[in-house]
Backbone as a ProteinNet text record, in pm:
[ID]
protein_1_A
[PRIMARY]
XXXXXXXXXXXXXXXXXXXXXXXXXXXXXXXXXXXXXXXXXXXXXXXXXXXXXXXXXXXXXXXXXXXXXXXXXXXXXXXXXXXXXXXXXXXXXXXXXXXXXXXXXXXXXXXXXXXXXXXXXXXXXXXXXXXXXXXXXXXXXXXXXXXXXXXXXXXXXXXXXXXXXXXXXXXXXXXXXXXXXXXXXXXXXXXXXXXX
[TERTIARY]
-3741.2	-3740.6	-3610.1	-3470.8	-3380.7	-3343.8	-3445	-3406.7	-3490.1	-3612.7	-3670.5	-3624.1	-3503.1	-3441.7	-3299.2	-3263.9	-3154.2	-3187	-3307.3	-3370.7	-3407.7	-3446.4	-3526.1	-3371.5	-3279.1	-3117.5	-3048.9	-3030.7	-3044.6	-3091.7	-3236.8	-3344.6	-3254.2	-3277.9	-3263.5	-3136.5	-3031.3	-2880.9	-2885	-2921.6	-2958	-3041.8	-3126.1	-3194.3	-3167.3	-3067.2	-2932.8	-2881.6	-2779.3	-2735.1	-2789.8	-2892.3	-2945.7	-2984.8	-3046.8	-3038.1	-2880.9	-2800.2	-2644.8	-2600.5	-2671.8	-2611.6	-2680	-2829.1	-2885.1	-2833.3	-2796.7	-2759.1	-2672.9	-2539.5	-2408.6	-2416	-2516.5	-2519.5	-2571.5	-2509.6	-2555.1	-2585.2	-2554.6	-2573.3	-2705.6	-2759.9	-2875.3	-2976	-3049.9	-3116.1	-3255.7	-3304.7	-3454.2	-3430.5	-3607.7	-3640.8	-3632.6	-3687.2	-3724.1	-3634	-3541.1	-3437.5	-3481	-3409.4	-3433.6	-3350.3	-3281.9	-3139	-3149	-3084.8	-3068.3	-2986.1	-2974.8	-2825	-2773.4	-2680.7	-2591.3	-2479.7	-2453.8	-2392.1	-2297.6	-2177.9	-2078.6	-2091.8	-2077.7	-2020.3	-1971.7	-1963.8	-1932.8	-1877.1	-1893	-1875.8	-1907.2	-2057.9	-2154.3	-2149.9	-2185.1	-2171.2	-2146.6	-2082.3	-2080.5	-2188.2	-2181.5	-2344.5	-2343.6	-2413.1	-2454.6	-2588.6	-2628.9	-2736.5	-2792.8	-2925.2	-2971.3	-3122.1	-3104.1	-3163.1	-3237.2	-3369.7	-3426.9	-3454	-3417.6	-3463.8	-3501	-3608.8	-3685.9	-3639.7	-3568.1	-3543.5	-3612.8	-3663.8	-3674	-3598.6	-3519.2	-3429.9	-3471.6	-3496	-3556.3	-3504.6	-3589.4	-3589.2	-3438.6	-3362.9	-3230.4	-3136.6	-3178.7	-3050.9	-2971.7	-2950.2	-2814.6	-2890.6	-3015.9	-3076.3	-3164.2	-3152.7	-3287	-3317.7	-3435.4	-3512.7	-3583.9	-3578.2	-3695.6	-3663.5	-3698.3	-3758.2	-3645.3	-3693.2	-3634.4	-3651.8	-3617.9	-3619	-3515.3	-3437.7	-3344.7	-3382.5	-3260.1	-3301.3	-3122.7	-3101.8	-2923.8	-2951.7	-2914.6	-2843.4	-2717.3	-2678	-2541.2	-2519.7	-2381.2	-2335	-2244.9	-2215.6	-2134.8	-2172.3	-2166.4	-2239.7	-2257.7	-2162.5	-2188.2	-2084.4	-2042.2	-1961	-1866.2	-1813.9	-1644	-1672.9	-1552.3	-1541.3	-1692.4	-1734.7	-1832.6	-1994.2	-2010.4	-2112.5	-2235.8	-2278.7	-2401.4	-2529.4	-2641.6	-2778.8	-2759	-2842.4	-2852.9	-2935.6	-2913.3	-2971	-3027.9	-3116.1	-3180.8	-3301.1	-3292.3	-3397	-3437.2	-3535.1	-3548.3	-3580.2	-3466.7	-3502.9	-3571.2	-3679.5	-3766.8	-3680.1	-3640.1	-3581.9	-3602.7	-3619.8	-3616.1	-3476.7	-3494.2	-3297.4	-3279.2	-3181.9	-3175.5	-3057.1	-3030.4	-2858.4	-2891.8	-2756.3	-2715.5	-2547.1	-2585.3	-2436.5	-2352.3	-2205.8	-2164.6	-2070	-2006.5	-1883.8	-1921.1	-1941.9	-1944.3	-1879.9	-1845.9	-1769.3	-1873	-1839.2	-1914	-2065.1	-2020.1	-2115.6	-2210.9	-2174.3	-2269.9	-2217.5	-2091.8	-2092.1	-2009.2	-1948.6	-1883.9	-1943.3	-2005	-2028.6	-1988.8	-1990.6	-1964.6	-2084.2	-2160.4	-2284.8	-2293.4	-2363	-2377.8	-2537	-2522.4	-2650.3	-2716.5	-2803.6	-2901.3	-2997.1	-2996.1	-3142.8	-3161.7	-3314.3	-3349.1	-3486.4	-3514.8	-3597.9	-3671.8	-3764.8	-3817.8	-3751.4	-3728.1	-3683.8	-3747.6	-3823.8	-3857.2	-3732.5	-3815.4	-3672.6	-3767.3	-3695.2	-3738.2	-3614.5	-3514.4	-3441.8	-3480.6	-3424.9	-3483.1	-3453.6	-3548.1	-3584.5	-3460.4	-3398.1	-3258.9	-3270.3	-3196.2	-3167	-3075.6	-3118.9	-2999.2	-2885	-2828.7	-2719.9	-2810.4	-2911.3	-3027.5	-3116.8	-3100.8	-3192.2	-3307.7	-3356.9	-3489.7	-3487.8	-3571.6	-3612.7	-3651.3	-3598.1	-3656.5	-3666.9	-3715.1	-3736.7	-3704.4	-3689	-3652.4	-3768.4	-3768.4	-3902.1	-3819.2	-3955.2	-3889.1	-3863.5	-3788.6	-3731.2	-3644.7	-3585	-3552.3	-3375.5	-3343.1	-3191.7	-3160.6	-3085	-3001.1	-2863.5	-2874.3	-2747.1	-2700.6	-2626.7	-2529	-2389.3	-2362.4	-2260.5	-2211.4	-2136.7	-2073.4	-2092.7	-2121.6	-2142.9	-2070.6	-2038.4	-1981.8	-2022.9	-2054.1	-2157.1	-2076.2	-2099.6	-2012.7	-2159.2	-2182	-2267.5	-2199.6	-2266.2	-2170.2	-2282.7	-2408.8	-2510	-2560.5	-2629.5	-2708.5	-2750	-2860.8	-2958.4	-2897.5	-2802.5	-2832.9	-2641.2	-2577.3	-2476.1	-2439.6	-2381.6	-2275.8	-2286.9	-2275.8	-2275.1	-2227.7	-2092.6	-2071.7	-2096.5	-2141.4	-2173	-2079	-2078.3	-1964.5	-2036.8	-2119.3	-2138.9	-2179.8	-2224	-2245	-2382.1	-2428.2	-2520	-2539.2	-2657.8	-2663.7	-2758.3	-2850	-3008.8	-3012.2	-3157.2	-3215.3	-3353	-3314.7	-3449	-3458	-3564.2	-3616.8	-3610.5	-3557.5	-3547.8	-3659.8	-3745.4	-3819	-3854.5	-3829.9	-3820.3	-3992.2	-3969.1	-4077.5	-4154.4	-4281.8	-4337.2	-4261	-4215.3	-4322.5	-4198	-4089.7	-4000.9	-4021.2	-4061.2	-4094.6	-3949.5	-3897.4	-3806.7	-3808.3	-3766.7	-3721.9	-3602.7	-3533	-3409.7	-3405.7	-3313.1	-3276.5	-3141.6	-3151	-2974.7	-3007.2	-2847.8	-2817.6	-2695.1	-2700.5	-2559.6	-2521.9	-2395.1	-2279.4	-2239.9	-2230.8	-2178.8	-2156.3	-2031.9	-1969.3	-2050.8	-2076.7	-2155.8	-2081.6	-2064.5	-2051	-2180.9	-2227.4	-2302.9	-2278.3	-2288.5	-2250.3	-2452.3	-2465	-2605.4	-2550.9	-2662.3	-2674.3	-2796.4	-2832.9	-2909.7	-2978.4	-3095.2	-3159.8	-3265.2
2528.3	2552.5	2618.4	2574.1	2654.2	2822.1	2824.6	2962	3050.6	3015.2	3082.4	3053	2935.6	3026.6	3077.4	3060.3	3174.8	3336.7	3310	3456.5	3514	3420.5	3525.9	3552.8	3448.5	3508.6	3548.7	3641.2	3744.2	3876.7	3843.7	3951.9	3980.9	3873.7	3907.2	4007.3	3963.2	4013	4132.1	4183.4	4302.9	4405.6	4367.2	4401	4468.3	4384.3	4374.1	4500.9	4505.2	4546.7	4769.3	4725.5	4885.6	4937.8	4865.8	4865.9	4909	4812	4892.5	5033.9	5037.7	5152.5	5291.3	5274.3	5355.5	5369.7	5283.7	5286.9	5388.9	5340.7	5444.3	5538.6	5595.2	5726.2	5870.5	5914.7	5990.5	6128.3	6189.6	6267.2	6279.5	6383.1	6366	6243.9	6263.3	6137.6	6201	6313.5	6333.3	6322.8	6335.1	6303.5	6385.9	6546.9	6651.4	6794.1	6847.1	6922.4	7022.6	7184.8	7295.5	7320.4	7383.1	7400.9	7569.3	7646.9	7796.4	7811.3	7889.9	7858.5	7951.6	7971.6	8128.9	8054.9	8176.7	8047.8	8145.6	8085.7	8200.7	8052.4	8135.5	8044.3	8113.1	8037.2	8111.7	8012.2	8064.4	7955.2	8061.5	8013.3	8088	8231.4	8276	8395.6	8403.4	8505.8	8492.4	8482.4	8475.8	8447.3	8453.2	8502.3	8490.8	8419.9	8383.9	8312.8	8288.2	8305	8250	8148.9	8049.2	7907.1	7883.3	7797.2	7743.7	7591.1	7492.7	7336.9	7292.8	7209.7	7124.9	7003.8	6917.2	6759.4	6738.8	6534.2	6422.1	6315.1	6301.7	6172.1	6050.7	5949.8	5833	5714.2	5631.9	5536.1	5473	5448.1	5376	5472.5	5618.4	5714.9	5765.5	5720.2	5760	5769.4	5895.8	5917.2	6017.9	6117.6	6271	6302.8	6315.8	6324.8	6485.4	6590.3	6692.1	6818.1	6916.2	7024.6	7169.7	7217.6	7371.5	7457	7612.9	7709	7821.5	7833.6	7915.9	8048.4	8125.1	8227.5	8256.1	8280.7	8305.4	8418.3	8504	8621.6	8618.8	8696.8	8704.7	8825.1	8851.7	8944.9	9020.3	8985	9077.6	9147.6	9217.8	9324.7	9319.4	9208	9133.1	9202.8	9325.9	9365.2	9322.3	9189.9	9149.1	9025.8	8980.2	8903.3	8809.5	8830.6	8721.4	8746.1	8873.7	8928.6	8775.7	8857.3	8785.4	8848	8795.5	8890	8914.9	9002.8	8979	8854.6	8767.7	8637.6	8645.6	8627.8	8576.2	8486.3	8409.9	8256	8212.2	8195.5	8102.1	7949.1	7847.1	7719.7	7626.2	7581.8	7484.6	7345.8	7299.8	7185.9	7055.8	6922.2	6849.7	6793.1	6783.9	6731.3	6576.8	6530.7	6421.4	6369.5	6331.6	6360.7	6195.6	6099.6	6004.1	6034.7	5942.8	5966.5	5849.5	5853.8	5731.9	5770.7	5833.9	5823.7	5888.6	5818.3	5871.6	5801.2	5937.3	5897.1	5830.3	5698.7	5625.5	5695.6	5822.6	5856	5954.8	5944.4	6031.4	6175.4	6259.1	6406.9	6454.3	6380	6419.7	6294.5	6349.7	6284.5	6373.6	6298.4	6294.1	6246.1	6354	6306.2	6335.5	6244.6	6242.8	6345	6422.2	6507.4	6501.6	6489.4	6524.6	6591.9	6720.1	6796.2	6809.3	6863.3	6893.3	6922.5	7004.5	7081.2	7197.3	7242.2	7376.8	7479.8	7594.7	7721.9	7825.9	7959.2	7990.6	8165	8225.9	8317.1	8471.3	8564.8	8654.2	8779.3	8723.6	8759.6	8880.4	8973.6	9093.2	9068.7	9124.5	9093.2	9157.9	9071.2	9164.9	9217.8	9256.2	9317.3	9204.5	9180.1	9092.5	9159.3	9170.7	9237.3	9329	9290.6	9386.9	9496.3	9468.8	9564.8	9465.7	9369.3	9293.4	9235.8	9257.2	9242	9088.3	9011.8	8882.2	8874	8756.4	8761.2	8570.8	8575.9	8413.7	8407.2	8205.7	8167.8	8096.8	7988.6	7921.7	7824.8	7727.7	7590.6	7559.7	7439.1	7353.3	7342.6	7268.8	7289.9	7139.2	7047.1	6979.4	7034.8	6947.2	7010.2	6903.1	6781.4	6710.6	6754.6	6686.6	6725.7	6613	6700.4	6581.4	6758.9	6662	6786.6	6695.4	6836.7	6731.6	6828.4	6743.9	6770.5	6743.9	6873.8	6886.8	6911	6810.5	6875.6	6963.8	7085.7	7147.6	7104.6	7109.9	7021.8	6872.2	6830.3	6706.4	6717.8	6762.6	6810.4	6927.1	7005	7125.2	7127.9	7186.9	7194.8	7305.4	7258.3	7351.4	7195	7302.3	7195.4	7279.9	7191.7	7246.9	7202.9	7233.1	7131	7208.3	7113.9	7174.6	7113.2	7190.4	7154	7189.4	7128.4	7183.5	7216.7	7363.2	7349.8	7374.2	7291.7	7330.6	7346.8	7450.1	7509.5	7580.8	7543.7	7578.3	7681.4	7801.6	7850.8	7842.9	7823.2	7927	8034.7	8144.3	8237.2	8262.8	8332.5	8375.9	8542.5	8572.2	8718.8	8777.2	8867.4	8954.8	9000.2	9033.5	9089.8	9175.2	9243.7	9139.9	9046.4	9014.3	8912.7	8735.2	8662.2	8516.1	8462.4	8411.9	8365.4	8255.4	8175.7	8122.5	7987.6	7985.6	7898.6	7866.4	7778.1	7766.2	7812.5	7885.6	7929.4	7818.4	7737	7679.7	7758.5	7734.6	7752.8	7678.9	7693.5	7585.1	7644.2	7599.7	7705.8	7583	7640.8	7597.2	7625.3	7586.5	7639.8	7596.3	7737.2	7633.6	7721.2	7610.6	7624.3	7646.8	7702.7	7705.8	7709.7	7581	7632.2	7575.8	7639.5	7590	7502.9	7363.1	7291.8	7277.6	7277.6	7252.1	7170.5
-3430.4	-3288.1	-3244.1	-3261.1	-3223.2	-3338.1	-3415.5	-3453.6	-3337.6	-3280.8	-3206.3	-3083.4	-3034.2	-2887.7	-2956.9	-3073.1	-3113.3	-3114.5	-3180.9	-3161.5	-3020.6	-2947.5	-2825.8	-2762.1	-2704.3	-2688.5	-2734.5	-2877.6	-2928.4	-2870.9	-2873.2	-2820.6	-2675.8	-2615.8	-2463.4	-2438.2	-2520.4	-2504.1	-2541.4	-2683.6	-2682.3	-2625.1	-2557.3	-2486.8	-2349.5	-2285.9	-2185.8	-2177.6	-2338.8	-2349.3	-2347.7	-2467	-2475.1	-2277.8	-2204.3	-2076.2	-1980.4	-2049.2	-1968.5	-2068.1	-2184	-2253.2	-2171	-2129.8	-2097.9	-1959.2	-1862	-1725.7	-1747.7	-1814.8	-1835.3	-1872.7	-1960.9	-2015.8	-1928.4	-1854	-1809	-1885.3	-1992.7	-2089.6	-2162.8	-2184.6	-2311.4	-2254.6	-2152.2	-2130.6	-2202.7	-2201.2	-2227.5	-2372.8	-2408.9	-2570.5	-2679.1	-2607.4	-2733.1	-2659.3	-2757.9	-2719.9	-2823.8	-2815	-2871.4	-2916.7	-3036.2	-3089.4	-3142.1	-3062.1	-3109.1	-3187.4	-3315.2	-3401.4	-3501.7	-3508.2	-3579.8	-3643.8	-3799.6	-3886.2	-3994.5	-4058.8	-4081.7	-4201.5	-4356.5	-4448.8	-4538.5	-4670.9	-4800.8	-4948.2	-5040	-5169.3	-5259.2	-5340.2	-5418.8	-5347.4	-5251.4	-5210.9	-5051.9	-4980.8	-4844.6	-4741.7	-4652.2	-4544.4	-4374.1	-4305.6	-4222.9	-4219.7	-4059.5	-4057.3	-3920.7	-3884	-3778.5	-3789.7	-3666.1	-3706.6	-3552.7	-3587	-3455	-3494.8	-3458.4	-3474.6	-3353	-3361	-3261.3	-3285.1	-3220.8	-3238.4	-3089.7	-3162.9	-3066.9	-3078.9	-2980.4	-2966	-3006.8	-3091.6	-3095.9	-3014	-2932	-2823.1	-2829.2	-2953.5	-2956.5	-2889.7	-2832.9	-2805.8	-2908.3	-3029	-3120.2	-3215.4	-3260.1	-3356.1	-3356.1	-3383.4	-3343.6	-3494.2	-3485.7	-3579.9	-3556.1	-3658.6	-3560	-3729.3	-3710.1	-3808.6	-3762.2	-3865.6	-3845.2	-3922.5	-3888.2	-3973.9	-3958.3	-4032.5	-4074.7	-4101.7	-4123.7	-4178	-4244.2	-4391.7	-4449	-4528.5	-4488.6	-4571.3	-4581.8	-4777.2	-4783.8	-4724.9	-4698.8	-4612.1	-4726.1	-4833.7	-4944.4	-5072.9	-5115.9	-5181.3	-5340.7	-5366.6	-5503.6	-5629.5	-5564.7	-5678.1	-5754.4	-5679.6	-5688.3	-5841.8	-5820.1	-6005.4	-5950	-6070.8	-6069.8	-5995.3	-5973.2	-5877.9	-5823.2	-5774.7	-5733.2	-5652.4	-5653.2	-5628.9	-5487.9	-5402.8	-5267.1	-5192.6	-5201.2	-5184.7	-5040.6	-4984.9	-4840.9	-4864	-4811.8	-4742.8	-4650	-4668.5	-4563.5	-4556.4	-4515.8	-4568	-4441.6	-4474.4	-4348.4	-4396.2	-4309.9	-4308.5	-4227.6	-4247.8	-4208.9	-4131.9	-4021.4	-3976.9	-3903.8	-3948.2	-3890.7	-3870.9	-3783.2	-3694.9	-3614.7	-3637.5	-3595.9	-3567.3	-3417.5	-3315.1	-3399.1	-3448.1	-3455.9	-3382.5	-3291.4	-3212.3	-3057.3	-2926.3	-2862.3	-2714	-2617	-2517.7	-2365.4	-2350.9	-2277.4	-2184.3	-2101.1	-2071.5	-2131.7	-2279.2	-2373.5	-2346.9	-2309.7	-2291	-2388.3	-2449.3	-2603.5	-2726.6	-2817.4	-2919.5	-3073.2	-3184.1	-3295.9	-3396.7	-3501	-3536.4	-3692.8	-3788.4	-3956	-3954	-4000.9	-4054.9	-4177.1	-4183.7	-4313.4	-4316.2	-4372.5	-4390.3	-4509.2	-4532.1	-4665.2	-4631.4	-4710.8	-4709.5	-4785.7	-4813.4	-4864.9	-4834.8	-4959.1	-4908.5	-5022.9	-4867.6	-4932.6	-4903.4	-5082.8	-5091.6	-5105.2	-5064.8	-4944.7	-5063.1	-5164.4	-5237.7	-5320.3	-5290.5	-5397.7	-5563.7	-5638.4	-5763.5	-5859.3	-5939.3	-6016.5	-6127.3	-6220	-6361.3	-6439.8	-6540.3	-6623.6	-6667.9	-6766.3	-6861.6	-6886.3	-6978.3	-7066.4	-7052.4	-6822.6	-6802.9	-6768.6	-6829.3	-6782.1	-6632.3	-6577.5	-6432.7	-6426.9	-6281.6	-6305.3	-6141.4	-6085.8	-5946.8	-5917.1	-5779.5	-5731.9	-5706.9	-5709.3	-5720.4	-5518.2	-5488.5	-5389.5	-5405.7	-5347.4	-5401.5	-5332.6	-5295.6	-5225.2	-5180.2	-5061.2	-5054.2	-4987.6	-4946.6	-4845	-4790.3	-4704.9	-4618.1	-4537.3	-4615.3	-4517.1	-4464.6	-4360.3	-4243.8	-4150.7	-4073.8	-3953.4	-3829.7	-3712.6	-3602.4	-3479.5	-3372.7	-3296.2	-3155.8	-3048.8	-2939.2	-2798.9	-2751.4	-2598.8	-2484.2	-2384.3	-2271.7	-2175.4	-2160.3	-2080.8	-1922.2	-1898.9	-1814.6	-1902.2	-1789.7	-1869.4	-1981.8	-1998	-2065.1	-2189.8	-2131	-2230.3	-2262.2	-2378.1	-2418	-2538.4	-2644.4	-2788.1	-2830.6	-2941.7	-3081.7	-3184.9	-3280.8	-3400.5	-3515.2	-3641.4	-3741.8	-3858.8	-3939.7	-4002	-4170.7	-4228.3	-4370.8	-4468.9	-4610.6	-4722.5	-4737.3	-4791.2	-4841.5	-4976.2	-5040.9	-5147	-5197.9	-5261.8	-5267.4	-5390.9	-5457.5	-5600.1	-5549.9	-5668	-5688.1	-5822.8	-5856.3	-6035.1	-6036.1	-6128.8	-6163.7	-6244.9	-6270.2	-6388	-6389.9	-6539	-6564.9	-6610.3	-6526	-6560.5	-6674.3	-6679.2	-6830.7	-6870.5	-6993.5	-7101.8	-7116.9	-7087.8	-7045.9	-7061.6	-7163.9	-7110.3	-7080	-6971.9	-6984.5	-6802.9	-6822.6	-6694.6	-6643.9	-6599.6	-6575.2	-6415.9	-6337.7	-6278.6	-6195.9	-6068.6	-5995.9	-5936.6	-5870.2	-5771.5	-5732.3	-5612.8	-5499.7	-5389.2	-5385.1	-5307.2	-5174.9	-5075.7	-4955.1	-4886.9	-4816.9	-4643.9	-4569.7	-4497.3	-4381.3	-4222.5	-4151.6	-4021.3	-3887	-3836.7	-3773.3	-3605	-3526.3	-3401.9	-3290.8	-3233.6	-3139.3	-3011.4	-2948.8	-2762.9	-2774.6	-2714.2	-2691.5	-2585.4	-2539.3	-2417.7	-2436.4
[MASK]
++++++++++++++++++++++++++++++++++++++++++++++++++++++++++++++++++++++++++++++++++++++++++++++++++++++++++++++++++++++++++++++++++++++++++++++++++++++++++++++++++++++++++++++++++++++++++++++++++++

């Protein structure tokens, strides 16, 4: 019997509480927001990038859950030590962004990212050493981070994210060619969107 009025005053207090969290927050009150987004990195090879994600806020406030699609081209020509192909993708991603630092009325926050997702590759087909022709297959990437969120209105603001990506295709070479392996690549990424 007293775990169940420990529990319901528990319940109640928290309950209270998510209630004064929501009172105070005047920031970010709606559920499903739009994220426009342009993106400067480099590692494996240099990059530009443009991005659209759909998030929904989940009922606790400090958790959006939602999808996206990219688009990264490298921006450098591959000649330099160590070349590299002309790489472009497109990666569909799953995103999911939790607030752990934010200023009482929600208009500056601080957020942990995780995406991952399918990518498909759009990459023109190369030459080895030998001359044999091979082409990217599509295949997969994540991309954790830390982002950090300014409202410039209620509802709508900037956001910067600041992180790694890292994404696999298969390679496989052309007839009469049997051959096939795996590329991965490493990149910075920084992300800059407007939210509404």
């Amino acid at each position: 019997m007293s775990f169940l009025v420990v529990t319901f005053c528990f319940s109640a207090l928290e309950a209270q509480t998510e209630v004064n969290d929501q009172t105070l927050r005047s920031y970010n009150t709606k559920k499903n927001y739009v994220f426009f987004s342009g993106s400067l990195g480099g590692g494996d090879y240099p990059f530009a990038g443009l991005g659209l994600n759909l998030g929904h806020q989940l009922s606790n406030g400090k958790t959006m859950i939602g999808a996206g699609a990219h688009y990264i081209g490298n921006t450098g020509d591959g000649s330099g030590i160590g070349g590299f192909d002309p790489i472009q993708v497109f990666p569909l991603m799953v995103d999911l962004r939790h607030t752990f630092t934010e200023s009482p009325d929600g208009r500056f926050s601080t957020l942990l990212i995780l995406d991952g997702g399918y990518v498909v590759s759009i990459t023109e087909n190369g030459d080895d050493d030998a001359g044999n022709e091979y082409e990217y297959l599509n295949g997969w990437a994540i991309n954790p981070g830390i982002g950090f969120r300014f409202n410039i209105f209620k509802n709508m603001g900037l956001m910067i994210d600041i992180t790694w990506l890292h994404h696999s295709s298969p390679r496989v070479w052309l007839a009469p060619v049997e051959k096939k392996d795996h590329e991965h690549w490493d990149l910075g990424l920084v992300r800059g969107s407007v939210f509404f």
